[in-house]
mmCIF file as gemmi writes it, N, C-alpha and C atoms, coordinates in Angstrom:
data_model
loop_
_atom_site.group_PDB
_atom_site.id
_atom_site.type_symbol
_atom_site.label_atom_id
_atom_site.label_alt_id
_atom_site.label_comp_id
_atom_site.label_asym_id
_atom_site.label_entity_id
_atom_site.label_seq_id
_atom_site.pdbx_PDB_ins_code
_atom_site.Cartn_x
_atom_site.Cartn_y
_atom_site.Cartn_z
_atom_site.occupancy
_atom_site.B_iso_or_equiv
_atom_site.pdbx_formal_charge
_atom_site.auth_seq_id
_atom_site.auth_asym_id
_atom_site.pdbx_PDB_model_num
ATOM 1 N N . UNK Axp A 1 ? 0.842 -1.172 0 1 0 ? 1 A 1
ATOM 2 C CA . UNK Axp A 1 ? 0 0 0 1 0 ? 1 A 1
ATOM 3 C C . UNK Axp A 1 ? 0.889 1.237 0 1 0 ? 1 A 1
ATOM 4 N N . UNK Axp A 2 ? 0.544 1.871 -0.831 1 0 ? 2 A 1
ATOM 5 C CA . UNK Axp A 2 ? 1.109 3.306 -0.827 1 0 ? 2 A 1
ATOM 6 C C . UNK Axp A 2 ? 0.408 4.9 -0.818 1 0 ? 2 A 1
ATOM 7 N N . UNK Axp A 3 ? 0.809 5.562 -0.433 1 0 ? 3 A 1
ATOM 8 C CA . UNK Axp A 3 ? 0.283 6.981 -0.097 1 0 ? 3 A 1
ATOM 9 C C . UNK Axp A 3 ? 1.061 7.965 -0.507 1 0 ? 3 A 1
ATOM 10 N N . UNK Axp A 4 ? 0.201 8.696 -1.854 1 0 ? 4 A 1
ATOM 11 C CA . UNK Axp A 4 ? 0.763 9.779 -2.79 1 0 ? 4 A 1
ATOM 12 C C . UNK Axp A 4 ? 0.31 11.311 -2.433 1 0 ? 4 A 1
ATOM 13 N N . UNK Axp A 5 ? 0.908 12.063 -2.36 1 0 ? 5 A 1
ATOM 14 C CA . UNK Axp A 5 ? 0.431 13.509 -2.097 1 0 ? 5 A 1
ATOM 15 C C . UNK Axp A 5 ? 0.74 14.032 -3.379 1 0 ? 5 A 1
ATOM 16 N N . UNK Axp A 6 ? -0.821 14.385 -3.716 1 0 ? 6 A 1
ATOM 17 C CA . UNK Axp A 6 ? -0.868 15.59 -4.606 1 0 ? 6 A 1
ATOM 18 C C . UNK Axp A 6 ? -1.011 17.262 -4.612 1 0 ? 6 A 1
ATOM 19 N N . UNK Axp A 7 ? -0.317 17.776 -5.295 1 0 ? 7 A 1
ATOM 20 C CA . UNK Axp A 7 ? -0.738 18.904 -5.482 1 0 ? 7 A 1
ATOM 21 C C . UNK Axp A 7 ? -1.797 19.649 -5.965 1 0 ? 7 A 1
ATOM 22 N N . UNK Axp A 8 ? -2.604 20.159 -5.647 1 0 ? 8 A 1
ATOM 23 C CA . UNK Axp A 8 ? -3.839 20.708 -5.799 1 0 ? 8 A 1
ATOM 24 C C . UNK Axp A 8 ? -4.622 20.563 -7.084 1 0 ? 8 A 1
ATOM 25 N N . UNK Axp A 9 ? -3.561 21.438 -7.995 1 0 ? 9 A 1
ATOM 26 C CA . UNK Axp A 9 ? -3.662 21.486 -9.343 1 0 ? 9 A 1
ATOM 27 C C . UNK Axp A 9 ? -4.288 19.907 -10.062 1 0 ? 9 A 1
ATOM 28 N N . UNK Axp A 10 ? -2.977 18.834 -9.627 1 0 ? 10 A 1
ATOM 29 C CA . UNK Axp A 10 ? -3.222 17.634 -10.354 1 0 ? 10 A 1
ATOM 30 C C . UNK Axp A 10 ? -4.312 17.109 -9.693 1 0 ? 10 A 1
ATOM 31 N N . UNK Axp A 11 ? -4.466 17.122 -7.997 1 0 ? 11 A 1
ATOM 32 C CA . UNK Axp A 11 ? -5.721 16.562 -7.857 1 0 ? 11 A 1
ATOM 33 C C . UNK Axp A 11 ? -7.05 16.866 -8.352 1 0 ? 11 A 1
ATOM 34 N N . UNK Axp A 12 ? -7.273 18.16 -8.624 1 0 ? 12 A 1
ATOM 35 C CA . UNK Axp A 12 ? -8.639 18.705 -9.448 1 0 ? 12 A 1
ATOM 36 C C . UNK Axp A 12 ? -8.492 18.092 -10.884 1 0 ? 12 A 1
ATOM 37 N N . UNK Axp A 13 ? -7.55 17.656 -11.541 1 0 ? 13 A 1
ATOM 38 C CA . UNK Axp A 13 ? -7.523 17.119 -12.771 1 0 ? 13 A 1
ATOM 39 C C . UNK Axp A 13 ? -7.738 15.73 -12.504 1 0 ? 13 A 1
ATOM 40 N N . UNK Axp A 14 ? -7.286 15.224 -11.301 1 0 ? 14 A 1
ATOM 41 C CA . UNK Axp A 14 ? -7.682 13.673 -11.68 1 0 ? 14 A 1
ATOM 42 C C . UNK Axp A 14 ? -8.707 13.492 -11.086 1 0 ? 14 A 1
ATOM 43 N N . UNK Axp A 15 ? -9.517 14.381 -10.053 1 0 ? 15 A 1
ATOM 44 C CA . UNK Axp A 15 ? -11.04 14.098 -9.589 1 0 ? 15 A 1
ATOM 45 C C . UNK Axp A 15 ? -11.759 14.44 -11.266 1 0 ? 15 A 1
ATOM 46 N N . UNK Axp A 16 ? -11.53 15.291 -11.931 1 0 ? 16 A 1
ATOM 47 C CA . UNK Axp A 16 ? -12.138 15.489 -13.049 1 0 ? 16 A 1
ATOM 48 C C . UNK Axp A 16 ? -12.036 14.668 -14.093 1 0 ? 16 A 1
ATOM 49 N N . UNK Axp A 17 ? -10.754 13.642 -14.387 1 0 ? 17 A 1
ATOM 50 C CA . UNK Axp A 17 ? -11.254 12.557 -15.422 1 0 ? 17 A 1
ATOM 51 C C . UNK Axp A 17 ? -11.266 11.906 -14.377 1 0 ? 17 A 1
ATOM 52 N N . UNK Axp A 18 ? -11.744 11.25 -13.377 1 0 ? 18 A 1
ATOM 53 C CA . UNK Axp A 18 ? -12.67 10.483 -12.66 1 0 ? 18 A 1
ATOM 54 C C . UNK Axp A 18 ? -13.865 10.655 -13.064 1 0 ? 18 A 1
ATOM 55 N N . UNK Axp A 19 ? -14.773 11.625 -12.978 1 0 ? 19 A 1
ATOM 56 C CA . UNK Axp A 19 ? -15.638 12.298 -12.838 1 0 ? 19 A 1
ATOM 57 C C . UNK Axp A 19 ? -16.157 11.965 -14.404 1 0 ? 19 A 1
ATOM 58 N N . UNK Axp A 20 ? -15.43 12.45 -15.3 1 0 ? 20 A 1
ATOM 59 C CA . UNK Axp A 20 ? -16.234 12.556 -17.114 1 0 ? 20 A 1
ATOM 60 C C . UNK Axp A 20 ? -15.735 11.203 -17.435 1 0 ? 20 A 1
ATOM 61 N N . UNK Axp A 21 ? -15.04 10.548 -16.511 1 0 ? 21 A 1
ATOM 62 C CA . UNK Axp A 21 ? -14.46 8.834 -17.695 1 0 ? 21 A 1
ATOM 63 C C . UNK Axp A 21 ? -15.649 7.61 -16.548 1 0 ? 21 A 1
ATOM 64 N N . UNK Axp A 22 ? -15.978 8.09 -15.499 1 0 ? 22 A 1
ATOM 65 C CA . UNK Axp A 22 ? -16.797 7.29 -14.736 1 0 ? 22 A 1
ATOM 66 C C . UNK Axp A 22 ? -16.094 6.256 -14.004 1 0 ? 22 A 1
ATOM 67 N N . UNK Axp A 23 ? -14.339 6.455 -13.891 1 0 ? 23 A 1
ATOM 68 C CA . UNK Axp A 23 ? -13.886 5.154 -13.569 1 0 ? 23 A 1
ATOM 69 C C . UNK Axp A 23 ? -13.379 5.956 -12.085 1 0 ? 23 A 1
ATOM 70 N N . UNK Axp A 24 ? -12.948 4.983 -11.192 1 0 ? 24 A 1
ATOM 71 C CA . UNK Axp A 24 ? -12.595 5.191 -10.194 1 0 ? 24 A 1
ATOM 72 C C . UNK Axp A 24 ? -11.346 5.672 -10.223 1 0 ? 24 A 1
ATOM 73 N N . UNK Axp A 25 ? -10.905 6.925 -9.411 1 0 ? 25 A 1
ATOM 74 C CA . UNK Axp A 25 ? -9.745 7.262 -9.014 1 0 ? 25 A 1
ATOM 75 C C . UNK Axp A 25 ? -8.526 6.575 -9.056 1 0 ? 25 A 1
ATOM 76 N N . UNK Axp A 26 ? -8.283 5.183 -8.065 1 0 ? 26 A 1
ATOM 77 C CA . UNK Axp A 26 ? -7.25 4.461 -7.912 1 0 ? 26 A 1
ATOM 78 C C . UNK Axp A 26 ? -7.152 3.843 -9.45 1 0 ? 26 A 1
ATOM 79 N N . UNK Axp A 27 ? -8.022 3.103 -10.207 1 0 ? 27 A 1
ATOM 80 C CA . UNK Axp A 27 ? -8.379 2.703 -11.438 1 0 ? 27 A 1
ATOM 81 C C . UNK Axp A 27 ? -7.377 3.42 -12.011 1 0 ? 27 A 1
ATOM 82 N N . UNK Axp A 28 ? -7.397 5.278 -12.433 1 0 ? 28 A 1
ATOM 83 C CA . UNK Axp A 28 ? -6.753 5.825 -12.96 1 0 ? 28 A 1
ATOM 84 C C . UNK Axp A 28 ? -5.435 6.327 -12.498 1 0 ? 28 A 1
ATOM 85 N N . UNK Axp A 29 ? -4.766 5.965 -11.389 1 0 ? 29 A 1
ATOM 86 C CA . UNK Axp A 29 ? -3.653 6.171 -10.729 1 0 ? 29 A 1
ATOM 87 C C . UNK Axp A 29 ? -2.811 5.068 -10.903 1 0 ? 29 A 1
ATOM 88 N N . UNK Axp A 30 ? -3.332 3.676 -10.785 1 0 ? 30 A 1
ATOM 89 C CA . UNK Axp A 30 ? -2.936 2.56 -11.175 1 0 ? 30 A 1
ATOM 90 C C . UNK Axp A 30 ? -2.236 2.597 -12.703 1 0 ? 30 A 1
ATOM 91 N N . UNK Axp A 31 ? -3.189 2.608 -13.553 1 0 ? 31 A 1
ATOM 92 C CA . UNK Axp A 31 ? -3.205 2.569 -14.779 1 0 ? 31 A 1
ATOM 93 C C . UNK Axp A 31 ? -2.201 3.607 -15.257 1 0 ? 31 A 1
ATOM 94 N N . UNK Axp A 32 ? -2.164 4.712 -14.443 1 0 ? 32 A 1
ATOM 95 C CA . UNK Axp A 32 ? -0.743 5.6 -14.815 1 0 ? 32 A 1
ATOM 96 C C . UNK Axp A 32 ? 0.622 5.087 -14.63 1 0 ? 32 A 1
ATOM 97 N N . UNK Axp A 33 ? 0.71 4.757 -13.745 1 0 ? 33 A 1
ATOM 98 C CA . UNK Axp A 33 ? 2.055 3.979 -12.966 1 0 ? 33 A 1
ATOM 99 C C . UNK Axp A 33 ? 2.326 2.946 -14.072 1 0 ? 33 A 1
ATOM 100 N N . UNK Axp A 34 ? 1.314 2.354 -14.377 1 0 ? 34 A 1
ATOM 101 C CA . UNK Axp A 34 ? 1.799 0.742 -15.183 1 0 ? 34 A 1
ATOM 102 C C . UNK Axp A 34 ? 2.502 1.587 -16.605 1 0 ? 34 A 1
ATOM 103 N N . UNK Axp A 35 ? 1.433 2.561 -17.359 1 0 ? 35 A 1
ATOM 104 C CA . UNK Axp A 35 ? 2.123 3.371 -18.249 1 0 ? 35 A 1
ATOM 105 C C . UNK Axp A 35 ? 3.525 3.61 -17.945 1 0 ? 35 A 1
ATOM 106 N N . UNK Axp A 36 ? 3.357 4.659 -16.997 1 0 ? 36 A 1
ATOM 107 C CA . UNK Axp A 36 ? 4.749 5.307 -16.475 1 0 ? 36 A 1
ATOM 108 C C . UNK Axp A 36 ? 6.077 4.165 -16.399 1 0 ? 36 A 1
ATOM 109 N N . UNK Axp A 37 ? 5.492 3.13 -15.824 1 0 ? 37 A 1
ATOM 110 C CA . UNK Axp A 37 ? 7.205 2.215 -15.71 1 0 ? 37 A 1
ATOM 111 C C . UNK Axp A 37 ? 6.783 1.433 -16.786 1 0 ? 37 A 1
ATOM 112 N N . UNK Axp A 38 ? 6.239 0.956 -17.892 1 0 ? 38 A 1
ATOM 113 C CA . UNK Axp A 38 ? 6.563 0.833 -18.715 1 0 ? 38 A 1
ATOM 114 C C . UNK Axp A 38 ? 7.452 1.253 -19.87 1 0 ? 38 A 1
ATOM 115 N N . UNK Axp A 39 ? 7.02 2.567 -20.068 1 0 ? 39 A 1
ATOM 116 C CA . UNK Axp A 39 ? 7.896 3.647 -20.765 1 0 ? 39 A 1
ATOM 117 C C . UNK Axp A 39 ? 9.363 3.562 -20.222 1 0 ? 39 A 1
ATOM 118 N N . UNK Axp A 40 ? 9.196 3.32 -18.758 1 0 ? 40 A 1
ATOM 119 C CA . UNK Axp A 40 ? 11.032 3.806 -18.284 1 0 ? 40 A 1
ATOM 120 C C . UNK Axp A 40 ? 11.599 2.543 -18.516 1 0 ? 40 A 1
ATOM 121 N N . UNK Axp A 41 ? 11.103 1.263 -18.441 1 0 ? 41 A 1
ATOM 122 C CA . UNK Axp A 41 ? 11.454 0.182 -18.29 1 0 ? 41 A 1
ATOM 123 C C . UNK Axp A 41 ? 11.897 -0.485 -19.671 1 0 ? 41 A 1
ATOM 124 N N . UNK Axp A 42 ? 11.243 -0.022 -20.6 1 0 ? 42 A 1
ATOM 125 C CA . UNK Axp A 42 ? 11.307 -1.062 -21.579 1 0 ? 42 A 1
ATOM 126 C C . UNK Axp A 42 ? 12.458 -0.247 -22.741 1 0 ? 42 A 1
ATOM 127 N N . UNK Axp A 43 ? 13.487 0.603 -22.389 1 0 ? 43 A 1
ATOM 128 C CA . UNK Axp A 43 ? 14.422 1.305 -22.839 1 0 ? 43 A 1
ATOM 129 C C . UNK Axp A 43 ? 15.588 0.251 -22.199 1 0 ? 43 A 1
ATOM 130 N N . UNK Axp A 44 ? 15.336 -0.463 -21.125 1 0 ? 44 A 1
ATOM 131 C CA . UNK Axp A 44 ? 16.527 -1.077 -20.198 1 0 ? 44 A 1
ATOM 132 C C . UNK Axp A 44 ? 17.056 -2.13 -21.618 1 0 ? 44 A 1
ATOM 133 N N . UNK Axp A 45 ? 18.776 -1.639 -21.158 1 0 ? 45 A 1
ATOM 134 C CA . UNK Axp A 45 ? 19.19 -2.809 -22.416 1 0 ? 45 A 1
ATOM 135 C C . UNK Axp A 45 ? 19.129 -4.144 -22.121 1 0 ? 45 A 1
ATOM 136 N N . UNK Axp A 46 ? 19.08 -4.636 -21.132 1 0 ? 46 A 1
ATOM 137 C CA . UNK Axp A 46 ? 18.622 -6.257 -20.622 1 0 ? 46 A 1
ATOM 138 C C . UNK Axp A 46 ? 17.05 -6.557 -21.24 1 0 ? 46 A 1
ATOM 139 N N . UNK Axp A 47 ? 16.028 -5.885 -21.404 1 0 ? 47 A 1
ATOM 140 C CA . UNK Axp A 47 ? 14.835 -5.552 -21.689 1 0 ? 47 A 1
ATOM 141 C C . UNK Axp A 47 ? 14.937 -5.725 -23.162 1 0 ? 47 A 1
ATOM 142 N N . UNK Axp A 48 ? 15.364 -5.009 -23.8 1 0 ? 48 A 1
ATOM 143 C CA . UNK Axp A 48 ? 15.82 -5.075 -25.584 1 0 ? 48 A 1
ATOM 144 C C . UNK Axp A 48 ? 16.394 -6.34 -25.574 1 0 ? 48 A 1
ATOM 145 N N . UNK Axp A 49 ? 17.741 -6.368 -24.91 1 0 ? 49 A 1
ATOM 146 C CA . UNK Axp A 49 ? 18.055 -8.06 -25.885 1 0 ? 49 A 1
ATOM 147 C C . UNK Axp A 49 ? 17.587 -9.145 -24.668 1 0 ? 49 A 1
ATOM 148 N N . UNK Axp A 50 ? 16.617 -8.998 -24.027 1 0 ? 50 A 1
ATOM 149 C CA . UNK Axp A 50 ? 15.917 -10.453 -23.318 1 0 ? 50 A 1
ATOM 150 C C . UNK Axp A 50 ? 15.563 -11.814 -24.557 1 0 ? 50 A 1
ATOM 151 N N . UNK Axp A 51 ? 15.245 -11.439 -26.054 1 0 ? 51 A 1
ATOM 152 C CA . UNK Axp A 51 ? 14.855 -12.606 -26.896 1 0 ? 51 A 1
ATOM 153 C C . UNK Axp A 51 ? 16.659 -13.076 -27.198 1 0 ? 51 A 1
ATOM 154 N N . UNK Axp A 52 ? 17.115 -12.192 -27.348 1 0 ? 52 A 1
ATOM 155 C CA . UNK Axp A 52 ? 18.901 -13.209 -27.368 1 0 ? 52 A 1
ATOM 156 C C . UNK Axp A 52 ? 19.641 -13.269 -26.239 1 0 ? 52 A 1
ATOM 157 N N . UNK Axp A 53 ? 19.556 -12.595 -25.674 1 0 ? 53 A 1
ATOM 158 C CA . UNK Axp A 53 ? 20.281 -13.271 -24.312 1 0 ? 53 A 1
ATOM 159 C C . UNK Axp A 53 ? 20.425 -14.55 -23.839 1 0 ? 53 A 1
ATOM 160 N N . UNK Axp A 54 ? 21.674 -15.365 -24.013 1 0 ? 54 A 1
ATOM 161 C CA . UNK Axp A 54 ? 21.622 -16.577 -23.857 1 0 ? 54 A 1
ATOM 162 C C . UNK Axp A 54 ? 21.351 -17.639 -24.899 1 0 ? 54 A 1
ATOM 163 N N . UNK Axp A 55 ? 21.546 -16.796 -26.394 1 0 ? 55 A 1
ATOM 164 C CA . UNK Axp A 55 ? 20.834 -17.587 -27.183 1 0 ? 55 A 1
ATOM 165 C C . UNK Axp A 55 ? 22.077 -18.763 -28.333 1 0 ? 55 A 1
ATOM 166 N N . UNK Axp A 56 ? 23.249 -17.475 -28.23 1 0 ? 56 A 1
ATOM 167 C CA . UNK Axp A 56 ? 24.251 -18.074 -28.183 1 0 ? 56 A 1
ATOM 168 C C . UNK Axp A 56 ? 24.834 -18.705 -27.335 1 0 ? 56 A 1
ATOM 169 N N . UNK Axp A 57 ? 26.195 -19.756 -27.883 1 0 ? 57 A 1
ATOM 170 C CA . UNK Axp A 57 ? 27.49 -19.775 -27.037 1 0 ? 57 A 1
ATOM 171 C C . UNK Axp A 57 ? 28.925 -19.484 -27.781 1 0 ? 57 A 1
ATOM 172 N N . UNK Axp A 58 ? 29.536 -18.183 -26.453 1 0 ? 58 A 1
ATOM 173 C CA . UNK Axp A 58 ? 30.805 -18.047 -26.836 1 0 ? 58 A 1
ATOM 174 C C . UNK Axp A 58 ? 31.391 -19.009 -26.507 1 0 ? 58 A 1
ATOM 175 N N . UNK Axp A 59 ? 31.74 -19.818 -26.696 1 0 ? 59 A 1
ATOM 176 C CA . UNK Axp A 59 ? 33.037 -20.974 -26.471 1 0 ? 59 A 1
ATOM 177 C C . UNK Axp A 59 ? 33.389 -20.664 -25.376 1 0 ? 59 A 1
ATOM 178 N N . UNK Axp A 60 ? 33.714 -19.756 -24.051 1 0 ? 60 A 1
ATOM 179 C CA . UNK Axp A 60 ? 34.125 -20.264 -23.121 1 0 ? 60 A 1
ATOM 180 C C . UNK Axp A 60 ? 35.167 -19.955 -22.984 1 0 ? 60 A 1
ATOM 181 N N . UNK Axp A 61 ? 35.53 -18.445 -23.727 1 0 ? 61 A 1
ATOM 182 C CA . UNK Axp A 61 ? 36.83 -18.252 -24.047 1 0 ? 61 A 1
ATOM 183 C C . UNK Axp A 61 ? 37.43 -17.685 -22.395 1 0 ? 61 A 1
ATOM 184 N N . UNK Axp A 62 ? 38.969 -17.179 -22.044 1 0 ? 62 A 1
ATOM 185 C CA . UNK Axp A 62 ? 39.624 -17.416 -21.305 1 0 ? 62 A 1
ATOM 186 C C . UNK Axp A 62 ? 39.353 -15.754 -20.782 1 0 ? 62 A 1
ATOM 187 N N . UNK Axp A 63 ? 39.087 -14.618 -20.053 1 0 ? 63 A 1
ATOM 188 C CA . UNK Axp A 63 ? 38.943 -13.391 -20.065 1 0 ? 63 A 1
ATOM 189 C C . UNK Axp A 63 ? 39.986 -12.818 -19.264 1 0 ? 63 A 1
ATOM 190 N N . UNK Axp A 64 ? 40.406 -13.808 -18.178 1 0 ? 64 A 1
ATOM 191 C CA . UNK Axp A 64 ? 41.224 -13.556 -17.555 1 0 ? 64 A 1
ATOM 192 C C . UNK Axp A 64 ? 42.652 -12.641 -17.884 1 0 ? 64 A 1
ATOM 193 N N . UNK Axp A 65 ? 43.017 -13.301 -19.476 1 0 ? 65 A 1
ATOM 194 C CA . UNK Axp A 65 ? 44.176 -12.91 -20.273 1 0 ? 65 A 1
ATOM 195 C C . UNK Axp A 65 ? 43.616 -11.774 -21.325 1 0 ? 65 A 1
ATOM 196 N N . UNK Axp A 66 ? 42.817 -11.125 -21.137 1 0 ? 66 A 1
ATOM 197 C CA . UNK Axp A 66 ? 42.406 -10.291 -22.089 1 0 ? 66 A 1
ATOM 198 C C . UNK Axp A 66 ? 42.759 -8.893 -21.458 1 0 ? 66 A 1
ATOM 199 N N . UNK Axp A 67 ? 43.471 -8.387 -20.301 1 0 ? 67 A 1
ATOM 200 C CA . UNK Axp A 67 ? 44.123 -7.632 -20.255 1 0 ? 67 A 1
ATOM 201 C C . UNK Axp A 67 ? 45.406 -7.722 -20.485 1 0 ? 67 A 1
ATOM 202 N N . UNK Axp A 68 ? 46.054 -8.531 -20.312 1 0 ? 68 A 1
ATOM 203 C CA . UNK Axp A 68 ? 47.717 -8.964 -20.659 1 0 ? 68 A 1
ATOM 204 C C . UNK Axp A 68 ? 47.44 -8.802 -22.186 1 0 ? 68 A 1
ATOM 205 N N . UNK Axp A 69 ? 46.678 -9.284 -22.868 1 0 ? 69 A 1
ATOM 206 C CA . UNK Axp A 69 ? 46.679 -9.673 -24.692 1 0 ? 69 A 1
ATOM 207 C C . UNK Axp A 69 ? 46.387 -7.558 -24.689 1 0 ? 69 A 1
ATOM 208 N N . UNK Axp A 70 ? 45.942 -6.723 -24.655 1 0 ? 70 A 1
ATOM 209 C CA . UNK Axp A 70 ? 45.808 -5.752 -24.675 1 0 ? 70 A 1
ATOM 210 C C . UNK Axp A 70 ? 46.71 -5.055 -24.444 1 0 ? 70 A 1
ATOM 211 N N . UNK Axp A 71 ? 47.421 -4.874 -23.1 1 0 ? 71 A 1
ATOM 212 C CA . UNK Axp A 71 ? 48.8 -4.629 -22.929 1 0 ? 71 A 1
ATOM 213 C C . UNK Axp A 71 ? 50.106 -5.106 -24.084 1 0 ? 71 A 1
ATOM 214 N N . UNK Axp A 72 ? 49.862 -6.229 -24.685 1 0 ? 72 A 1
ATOM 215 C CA . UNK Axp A 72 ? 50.796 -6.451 -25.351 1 0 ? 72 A 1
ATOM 216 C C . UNK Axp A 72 ? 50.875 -5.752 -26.833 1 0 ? 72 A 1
ATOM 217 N N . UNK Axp A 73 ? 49.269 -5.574 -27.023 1 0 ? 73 A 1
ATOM 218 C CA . UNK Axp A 73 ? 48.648 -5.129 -28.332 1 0 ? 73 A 1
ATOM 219 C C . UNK Axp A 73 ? 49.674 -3.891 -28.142 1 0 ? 73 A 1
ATOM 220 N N . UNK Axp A 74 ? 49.275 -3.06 -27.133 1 0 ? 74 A 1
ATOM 221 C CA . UNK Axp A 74 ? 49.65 -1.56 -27.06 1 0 ? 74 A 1
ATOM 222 C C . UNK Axp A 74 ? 51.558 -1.607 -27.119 1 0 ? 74 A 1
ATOM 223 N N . UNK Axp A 75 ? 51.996 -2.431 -26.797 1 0 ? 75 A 1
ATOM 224 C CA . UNK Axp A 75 ? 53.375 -2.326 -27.089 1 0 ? 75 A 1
ATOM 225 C C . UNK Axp A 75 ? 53.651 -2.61 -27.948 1 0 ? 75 A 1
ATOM 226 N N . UNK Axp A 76 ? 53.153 -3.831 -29 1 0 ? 76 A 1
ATOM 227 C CA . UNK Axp A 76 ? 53.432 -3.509 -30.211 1 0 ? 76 A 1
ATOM 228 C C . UNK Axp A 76 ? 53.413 -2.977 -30.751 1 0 ? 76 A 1
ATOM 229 N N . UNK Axp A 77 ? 52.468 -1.688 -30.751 1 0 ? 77 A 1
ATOM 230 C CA . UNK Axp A 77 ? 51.856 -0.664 -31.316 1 0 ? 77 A 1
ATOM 231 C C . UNK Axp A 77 ? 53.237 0.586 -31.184 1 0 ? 77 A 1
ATOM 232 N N . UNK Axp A 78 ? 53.348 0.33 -30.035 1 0 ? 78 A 1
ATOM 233 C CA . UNK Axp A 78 ? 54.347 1.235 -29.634 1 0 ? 78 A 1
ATOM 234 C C . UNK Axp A 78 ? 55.98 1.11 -30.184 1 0 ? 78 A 1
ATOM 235 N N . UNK Axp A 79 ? 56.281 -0.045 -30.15 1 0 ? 79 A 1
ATOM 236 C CA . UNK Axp A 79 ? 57.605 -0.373 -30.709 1 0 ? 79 A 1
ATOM 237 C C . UNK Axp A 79 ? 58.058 -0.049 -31.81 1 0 ? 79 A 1
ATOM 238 N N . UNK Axp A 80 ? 59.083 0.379 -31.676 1 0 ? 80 A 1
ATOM 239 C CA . UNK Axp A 80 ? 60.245 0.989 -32.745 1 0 ? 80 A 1
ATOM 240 C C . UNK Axp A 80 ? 59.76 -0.453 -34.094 1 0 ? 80 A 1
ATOM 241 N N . UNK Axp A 81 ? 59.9 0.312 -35.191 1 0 ? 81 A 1
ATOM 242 C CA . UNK Axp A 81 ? 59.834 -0.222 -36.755 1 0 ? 81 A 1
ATOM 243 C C . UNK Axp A 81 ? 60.792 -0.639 -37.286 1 0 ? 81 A 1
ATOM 244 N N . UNK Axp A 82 ? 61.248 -1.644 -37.795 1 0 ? 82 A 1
ATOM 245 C CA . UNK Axp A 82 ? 62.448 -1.622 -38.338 1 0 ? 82 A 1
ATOM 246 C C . UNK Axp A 82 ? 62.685 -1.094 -39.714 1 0 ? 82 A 1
């Protein structure tokens, strides 16, 4: 259970589409929220790739050495040319 304080303004707007839509208050407070975190929610990138996630397999490769292999990249990079 939760308890929202409104500001004046919005409460006269939502007693009023209460009022002309015939539905109950909470009805339309509810129904906002589900909107509302929908919209925020369904931007989440876990949310976007939930149908592939897991759909592959990387082999299992080793990650541990993928800073050493990087470090080495960069010194080659760096080393004198012959």
């Amino acid at each position: 259970m939760r308890s929202v304080r409104l500001e004046p303004e919005l409460e006269a707007r939502l007693k009023e589409a209460a009022r002309i839509t015939g539905e109950p208050i909470s009805d339309i407070v509810r129904a906002a929220i589900w909107e509302r975190c929908d919209r925020l929610l369904e931007g989440r990138l876990d949310a976007r790739l939930a149908d592939v996630i897991g759909s592959a397999a990387s082999g299992g490769g080793d990650s541990r050495k993928t800073g050493q292999s990087f470090v080495e990249a960069l010194e080659a990079r760096r080393a004198p040319k012959p």
